[in-house]
N, CA, C and O atoms as CSV, one atom per row, in Angstrom:
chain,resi,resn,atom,element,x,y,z
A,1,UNK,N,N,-121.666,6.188,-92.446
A,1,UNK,CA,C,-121.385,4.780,-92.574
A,1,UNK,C,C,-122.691,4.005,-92.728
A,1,UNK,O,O,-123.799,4.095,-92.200
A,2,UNK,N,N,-122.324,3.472,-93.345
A,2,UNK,CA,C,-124.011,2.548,-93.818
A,2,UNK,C,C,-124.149,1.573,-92.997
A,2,UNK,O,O,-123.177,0.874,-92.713
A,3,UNK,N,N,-125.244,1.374,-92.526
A,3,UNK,CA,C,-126.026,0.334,-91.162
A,3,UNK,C,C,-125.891,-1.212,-91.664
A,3,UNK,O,O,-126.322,-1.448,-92.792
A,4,UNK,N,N,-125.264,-2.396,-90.831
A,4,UNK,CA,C,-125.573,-3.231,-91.028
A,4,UNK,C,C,-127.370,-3.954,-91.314
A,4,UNK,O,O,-127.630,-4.817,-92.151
A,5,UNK,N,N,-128.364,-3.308,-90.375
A,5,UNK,CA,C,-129.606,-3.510,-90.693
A,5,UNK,C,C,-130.618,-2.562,-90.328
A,5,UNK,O,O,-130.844,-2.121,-89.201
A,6,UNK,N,N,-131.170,-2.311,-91.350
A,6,UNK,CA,C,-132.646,-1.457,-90.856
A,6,UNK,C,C,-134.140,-2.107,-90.533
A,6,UNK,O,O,-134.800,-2.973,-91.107
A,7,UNK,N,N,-134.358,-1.338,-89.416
A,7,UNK,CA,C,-135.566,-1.535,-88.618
A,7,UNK,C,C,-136.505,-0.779,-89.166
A,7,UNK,O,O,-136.348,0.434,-89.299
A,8,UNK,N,N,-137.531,-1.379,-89.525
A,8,UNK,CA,C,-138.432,-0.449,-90.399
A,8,UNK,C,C,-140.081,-0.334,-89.128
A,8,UNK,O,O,-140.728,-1.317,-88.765
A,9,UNK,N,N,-140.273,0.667,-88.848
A,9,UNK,CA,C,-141.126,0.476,-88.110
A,9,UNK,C,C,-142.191,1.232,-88.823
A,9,UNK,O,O,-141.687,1.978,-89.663
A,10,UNK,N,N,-143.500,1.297,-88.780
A,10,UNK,CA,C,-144.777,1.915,-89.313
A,10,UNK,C,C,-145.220,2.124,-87.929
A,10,UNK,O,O,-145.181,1.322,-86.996
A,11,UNK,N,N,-145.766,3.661,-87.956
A,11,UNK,CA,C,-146.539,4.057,-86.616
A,11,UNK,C,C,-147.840,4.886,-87.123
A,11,UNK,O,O,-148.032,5.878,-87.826
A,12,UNK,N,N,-148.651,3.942,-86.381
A,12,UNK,CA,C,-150.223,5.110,-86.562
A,12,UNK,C,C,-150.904,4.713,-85.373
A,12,UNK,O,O,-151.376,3.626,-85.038
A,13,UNK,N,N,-150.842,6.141,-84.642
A,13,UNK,CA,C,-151.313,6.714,-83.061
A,13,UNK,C,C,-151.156,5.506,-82.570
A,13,UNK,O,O,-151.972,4.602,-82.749
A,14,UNK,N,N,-150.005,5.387,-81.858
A,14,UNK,CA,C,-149.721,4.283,-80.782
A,14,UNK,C,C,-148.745,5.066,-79.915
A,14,UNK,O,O,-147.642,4.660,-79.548
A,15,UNK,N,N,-149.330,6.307,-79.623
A,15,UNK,CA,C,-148.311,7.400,-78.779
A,15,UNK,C,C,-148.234,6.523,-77.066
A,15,UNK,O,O,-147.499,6.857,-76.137
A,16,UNK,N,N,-149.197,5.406,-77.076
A,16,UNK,CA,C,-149.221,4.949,-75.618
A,16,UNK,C,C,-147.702,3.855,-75.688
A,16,UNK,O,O,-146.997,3.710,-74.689
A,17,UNK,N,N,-147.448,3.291,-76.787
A,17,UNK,CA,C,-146.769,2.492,-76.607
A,17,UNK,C,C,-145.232,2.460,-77.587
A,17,UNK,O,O,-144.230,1.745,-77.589
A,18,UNK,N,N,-145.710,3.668,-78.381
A,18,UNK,CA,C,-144.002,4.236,-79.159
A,18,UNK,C,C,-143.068,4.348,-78.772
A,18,UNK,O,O,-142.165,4.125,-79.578
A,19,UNK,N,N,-142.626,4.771,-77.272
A,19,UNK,CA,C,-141.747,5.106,-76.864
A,19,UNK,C,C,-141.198,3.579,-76.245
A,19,UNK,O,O,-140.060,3.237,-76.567
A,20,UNK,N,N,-141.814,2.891,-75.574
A,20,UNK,CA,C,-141.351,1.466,-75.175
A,20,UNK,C,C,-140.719,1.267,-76.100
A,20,UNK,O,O,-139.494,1.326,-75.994
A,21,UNK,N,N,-141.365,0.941,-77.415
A,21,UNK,CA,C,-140.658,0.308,-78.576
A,21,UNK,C,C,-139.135,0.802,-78.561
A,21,UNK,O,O,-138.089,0.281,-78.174
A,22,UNK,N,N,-139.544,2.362,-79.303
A,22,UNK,CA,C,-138.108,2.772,-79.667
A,22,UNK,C,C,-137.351,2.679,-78.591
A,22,UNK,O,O,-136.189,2.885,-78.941
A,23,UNK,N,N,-137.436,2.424,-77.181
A,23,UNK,CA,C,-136.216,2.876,-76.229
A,23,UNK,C,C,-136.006,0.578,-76.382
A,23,UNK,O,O,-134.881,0.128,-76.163
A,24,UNK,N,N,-136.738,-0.058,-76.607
A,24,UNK,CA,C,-136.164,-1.703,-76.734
A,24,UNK,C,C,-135.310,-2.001,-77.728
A,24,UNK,O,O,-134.686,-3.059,-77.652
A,25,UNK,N,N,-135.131,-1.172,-78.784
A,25,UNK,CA,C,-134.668,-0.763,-80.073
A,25,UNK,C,C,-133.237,-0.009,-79.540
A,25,UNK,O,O,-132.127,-0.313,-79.977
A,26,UNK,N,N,-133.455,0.912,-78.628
A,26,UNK,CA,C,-132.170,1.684,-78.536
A,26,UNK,C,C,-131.443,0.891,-77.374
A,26,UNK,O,O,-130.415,1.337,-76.865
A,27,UNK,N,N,-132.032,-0.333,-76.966
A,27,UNK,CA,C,-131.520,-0.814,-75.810
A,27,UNK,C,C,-130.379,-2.358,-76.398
A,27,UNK,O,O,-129.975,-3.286,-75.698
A,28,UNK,N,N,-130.208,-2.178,-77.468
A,28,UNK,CA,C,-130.002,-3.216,-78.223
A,28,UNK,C,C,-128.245,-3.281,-78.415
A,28,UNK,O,O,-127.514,-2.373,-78.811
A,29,UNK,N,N,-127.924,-4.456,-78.057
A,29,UNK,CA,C,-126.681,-4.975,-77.681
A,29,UNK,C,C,-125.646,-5.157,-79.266
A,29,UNK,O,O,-124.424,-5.232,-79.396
A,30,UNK,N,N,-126.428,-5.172,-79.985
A,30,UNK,CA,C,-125.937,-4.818,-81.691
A,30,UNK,C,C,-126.496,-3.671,-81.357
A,30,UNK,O,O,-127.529,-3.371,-80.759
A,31,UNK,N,N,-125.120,-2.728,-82.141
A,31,UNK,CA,C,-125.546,-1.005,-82.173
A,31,UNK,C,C,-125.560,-0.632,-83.972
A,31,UNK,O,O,-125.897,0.497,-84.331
A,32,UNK,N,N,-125.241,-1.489,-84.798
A,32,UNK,CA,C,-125.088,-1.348,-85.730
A,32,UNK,C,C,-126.499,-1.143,-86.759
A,32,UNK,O,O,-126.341,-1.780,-87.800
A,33,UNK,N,N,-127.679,-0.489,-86.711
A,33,UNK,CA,C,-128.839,-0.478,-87.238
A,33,UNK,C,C,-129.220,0.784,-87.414
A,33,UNK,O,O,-128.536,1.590,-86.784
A,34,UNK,N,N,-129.847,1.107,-87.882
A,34,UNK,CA,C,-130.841,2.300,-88.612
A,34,UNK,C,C,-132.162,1.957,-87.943
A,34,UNK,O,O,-132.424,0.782,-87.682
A,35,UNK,N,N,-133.004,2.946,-87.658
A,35,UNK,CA,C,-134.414,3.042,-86.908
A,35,UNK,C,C,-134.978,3.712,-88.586
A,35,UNK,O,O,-134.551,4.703,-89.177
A,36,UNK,N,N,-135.906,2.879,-88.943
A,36,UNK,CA,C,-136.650,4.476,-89.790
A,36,UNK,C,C,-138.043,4.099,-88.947
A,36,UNK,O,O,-138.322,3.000,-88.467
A,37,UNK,N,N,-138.671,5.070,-88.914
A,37,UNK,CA,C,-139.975,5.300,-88.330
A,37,UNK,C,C,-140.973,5.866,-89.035
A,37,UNK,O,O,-141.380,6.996,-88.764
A,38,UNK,N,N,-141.520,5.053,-90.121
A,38,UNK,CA,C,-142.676,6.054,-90.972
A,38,UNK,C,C,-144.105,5.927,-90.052
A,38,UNK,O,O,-144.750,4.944,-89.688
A,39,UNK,N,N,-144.283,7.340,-89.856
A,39,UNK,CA,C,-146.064,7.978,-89.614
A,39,UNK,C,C,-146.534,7.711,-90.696
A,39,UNK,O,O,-146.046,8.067,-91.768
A,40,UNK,N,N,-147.646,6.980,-90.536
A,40,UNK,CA,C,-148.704,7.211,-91.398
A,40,UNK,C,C,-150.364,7.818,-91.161
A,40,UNK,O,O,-151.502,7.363,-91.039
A,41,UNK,N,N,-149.830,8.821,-91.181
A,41,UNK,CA,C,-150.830,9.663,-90.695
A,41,UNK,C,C,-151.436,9.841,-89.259
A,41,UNK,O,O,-152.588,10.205,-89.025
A,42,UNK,N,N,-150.725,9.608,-88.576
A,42,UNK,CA,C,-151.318,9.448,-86.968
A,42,UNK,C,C,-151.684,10.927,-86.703
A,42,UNK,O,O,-151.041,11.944,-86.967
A,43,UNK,N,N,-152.962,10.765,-86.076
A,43,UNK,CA,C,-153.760,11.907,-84.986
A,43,UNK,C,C,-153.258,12.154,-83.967
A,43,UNK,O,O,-153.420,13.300,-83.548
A,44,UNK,N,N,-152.534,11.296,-83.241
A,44,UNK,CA,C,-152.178,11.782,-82.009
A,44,UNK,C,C,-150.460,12.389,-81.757
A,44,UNK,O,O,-149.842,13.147,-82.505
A,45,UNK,N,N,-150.053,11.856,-80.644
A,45,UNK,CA,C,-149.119,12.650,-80.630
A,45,UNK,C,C,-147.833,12.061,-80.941
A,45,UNK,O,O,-146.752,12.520,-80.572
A,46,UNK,N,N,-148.064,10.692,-81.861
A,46,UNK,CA,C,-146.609,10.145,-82.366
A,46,UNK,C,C,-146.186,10.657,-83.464
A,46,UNK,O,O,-145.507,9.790,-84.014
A,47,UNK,N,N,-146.219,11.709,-84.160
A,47,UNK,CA,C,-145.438,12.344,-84.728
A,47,UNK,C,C,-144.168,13.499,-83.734
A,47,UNK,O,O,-143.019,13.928,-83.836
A,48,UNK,N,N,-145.281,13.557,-82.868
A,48,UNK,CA,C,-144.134,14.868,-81.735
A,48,UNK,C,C,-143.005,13.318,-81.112
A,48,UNK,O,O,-141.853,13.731,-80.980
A,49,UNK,N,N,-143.109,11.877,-80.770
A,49,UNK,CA,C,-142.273,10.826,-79.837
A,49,UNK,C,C,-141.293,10.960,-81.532
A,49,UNK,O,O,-140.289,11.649,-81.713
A,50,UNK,N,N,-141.925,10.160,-82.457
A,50,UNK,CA,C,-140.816,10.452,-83.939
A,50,UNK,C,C,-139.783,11.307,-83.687
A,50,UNK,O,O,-138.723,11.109,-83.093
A,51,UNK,N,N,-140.306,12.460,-84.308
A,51,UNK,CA,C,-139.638,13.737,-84.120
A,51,UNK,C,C,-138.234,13.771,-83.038
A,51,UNK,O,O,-137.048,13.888,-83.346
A,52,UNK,N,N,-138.870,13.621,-81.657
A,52,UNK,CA,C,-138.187,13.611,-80.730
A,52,UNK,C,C,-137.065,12.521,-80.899
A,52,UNK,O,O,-136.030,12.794,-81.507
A,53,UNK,N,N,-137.221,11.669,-80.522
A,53,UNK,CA,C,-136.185,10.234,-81.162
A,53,UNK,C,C,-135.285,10.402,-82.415
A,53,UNK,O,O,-134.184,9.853,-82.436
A,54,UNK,N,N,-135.705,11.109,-83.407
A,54,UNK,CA,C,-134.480,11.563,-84.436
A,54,UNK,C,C,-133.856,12.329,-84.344
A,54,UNK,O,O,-132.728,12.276,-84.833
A,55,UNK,N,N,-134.396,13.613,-83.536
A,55,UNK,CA,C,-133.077,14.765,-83.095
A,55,UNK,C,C,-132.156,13.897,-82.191
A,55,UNK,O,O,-130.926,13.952,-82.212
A,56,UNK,N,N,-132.992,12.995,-81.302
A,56,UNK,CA,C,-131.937,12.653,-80.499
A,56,UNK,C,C,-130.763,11.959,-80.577
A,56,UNK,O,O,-129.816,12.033,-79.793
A,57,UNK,N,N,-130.918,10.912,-82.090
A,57,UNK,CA,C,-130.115,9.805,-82.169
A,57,UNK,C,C,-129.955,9.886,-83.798
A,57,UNK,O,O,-130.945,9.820,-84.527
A,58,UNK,N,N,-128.766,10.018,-84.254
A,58,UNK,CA,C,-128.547,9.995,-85.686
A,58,UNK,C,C,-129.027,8.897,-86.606
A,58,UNK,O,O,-129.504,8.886,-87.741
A,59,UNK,N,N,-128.671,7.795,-85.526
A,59,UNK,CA,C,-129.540,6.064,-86.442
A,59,UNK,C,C,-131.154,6.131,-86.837
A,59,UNK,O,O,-131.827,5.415,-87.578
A,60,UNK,N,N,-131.452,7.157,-86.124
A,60,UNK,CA,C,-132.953,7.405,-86.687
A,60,UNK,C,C,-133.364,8.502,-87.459
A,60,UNK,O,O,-133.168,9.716,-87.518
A,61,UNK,N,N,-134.022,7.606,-88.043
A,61,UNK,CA,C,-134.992,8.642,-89.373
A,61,UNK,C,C,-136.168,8.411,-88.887
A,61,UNK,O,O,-136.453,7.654,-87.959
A,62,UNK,N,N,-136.917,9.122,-89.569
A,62,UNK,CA,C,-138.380,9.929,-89.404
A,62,UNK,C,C,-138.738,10.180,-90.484
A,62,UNK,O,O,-138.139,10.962,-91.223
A,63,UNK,N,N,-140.234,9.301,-90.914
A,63,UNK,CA,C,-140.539,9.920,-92.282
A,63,UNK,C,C,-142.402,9.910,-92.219
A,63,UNK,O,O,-142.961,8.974,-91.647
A,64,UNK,N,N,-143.044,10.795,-92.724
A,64,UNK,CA,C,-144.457,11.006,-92.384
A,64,UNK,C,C,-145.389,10.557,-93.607
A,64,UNK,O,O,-145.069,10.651,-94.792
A,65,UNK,N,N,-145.883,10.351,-93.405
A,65,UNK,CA,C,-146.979,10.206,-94.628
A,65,UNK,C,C,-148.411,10.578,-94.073
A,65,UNK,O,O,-148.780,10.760,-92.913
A,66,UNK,N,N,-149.378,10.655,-95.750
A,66,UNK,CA,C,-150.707,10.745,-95.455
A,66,UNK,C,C,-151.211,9.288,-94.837
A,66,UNK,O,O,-150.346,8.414,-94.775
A,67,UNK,N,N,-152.512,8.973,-94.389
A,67,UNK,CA,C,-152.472,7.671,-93.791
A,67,UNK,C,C,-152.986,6.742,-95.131
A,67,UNK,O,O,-154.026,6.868,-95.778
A,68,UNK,N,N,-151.824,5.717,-95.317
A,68,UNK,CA,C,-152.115,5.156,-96.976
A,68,UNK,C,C,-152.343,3.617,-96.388
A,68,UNK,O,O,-152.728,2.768,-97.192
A,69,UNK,N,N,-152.160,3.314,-95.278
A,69,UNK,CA,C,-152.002,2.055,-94.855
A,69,UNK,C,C,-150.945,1.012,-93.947
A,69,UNK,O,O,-150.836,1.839,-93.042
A,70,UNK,N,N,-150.304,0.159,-93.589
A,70,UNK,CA,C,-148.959,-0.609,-93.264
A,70,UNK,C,C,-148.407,-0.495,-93.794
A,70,UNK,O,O,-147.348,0.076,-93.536
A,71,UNK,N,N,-148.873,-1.186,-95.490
A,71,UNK,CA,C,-147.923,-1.847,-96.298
A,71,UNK,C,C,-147.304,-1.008,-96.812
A,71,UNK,O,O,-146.140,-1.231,-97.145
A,72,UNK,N,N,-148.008,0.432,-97.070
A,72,UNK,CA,C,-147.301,1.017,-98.198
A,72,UNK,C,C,-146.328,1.723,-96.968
A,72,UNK,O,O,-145.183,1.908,-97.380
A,73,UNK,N,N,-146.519,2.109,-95.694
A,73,UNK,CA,C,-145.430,2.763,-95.113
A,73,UNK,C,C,-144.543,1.879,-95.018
A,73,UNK,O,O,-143.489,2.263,-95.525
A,74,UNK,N,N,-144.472,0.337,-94.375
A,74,UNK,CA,C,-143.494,-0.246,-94.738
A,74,UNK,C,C,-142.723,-0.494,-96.269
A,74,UNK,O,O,-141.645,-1.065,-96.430
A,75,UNK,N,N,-143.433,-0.007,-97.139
A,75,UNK,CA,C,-142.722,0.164,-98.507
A,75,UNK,C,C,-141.872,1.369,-98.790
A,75,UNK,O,O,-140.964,1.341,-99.621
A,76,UNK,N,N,-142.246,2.638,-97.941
A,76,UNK,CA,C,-141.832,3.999,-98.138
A,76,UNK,C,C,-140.231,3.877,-96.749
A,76,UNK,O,O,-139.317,4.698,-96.812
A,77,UNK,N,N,-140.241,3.034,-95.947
A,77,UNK,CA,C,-139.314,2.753,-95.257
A,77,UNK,C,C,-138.304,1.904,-95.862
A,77,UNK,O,O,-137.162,2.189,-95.503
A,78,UNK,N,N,-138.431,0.693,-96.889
A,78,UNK,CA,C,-137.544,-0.087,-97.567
A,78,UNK,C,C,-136.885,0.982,-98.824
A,78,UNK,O,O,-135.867,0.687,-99.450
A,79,UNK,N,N,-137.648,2.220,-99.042
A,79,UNK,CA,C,-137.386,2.422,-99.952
A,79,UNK,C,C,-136.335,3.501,-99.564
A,79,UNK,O,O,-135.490,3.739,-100.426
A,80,UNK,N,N,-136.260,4.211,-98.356
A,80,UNK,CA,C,-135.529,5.141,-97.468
A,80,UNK,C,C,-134.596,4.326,-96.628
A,80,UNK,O,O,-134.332,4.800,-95.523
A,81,UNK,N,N,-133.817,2.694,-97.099
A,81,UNK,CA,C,-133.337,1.767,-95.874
A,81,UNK,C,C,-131.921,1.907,-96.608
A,81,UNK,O,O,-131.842,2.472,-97.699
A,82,UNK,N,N,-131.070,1.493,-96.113
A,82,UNK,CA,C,-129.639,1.488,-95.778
A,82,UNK,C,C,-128.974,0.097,-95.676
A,82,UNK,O,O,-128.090,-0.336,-96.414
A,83,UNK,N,N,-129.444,-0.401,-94.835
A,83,UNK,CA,C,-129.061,-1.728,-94.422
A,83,UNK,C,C,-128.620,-2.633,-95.116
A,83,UNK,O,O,-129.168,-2.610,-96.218
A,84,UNK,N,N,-127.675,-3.670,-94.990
A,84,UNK,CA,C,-127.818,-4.755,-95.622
A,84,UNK,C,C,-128.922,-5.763,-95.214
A,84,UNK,O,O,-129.192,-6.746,-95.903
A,85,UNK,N,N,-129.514,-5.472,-94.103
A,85,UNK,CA,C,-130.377,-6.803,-94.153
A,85,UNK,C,C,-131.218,-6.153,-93.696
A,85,UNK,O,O,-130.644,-5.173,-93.222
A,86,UNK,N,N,-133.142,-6.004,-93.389
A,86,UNK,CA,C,-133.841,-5.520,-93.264
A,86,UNK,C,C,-134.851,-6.290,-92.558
A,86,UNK,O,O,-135.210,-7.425,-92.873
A,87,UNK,N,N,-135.494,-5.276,-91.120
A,87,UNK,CA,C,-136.525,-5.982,-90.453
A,87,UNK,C,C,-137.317,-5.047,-89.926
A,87,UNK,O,O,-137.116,-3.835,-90.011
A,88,UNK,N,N,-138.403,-5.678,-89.268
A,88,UNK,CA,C,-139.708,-4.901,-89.166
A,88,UNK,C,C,-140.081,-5.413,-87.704
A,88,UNK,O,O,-140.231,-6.544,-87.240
A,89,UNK,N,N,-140.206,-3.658,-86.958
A,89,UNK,CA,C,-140.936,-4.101,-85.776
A,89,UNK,C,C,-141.910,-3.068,-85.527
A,89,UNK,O,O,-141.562,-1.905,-85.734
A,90,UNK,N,N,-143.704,-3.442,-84.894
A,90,UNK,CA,C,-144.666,-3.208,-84.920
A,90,UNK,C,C,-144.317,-2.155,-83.603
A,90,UNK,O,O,-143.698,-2.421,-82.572
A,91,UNK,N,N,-145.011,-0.734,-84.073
A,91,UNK,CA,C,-144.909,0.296,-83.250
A,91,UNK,C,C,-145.599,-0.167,-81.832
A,91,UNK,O,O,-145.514,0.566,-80.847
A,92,UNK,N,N,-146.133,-1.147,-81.796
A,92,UNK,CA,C,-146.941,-1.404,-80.114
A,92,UNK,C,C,-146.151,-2.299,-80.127
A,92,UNK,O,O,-146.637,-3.185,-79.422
A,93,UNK,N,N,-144.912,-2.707,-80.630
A,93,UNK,CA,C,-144.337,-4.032,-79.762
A,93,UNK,C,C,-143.112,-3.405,-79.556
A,93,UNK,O,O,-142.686,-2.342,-80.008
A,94,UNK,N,N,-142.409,-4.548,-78.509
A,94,UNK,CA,C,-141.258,-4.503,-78.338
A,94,UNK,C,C,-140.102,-5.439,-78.352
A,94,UNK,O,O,-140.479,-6.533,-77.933
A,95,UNK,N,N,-138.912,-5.438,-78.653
A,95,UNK,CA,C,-137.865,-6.568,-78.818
A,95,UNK,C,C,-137.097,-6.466,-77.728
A,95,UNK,O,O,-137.057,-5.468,-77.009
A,96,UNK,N,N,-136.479,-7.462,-77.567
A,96,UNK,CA,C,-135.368,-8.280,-76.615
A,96,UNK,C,C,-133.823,-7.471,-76.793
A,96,UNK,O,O,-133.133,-7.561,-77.809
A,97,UNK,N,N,-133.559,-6.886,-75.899
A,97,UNK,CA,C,-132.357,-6.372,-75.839
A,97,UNK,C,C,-131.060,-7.609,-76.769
A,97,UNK,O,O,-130.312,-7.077,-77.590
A,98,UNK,N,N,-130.978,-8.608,-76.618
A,98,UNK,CA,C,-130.481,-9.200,-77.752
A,98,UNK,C,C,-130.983,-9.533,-79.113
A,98,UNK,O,O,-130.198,-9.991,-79.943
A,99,UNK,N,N,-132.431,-9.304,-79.446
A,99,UNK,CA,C,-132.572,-9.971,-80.445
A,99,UNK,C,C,-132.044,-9.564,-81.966
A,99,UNK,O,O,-132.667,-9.916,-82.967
A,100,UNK,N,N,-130.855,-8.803,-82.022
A,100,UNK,CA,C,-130.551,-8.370,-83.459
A,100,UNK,C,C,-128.913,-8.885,-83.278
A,100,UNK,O,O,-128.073,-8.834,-84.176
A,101,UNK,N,N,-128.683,-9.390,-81.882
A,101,UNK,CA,C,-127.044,-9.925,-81.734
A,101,UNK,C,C,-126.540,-10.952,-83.032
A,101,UNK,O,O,-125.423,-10.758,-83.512
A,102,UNK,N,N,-127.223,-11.808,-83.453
A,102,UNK,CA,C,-126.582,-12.252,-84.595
A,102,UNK,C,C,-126.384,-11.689,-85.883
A,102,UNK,O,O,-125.867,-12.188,-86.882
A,103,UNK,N,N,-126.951,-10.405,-85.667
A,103,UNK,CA,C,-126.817,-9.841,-86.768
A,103,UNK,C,C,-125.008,-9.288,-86.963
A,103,UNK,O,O,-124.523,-9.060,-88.072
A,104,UNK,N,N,-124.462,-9.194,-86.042
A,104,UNK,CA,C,-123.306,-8.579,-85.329
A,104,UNK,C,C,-122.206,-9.869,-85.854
A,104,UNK,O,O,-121.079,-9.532,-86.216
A,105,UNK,N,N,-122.509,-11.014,-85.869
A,105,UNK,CA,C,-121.575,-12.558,-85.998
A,105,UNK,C,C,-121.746,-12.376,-87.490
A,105,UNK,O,O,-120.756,-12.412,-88.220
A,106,UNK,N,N,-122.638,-12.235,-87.845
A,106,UNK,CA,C,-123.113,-12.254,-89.941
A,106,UNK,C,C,-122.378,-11.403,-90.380
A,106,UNK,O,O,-122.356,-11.583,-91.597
A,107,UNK,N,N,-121.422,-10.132,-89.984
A,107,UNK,CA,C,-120.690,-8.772,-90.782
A,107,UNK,C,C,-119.616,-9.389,-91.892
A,107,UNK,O,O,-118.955,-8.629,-92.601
């Protein structure tokens, strides 16, 4: 079933703070979204938190790259998205257990 919205996240080595993210993301009161998570090239160990988070949960994808930059991983994520409506959250941040609820009133 195709996602009302995809979350496009870009991660490079922020293994300290990846997992916050994705679990504020999975904590989210609209369940209707897609996670994609493009690596772009990270050294450390956020390709193994990725990884982990997509076996676990079908709404997430996982996609790796060489390290080309933000923009272009956020381009390689729009281009792998689903959604009807599309947003972006920064692998060191985190969102508000409601903040995608209006997305849920817009169907």
């Amino acid at each position: 079933m195709t996602p009302l919205l995809s979350i496009i996240t870009p991660v490079r080595n922020t293994e300290l703070f990846l997992r916050e993210c994705i679990n504020s993301i999975l904590a989210q009161e609209f369940e209707d979204w897609e996670l994609i998570l493009v690596d772009d090239g990270s050294t450390d160990h956020s390709p193994d938190i990725c990884k982990e988070y997509s076996l676990s949960d079908t709404r997430i994808k996982y996609l790796r790259q060489s390290h080309q930059g933000q923009g272009i991983a956020k381009n390689k994520g729009i281009s792998q998205s689903e959604g009807k409506y599309l947003t972006f959250v920064d692998s060191d941040d985190t969102v508000r257990e409601d903040s995608y609820r209006e997305y849920g009133n817009s169907g």
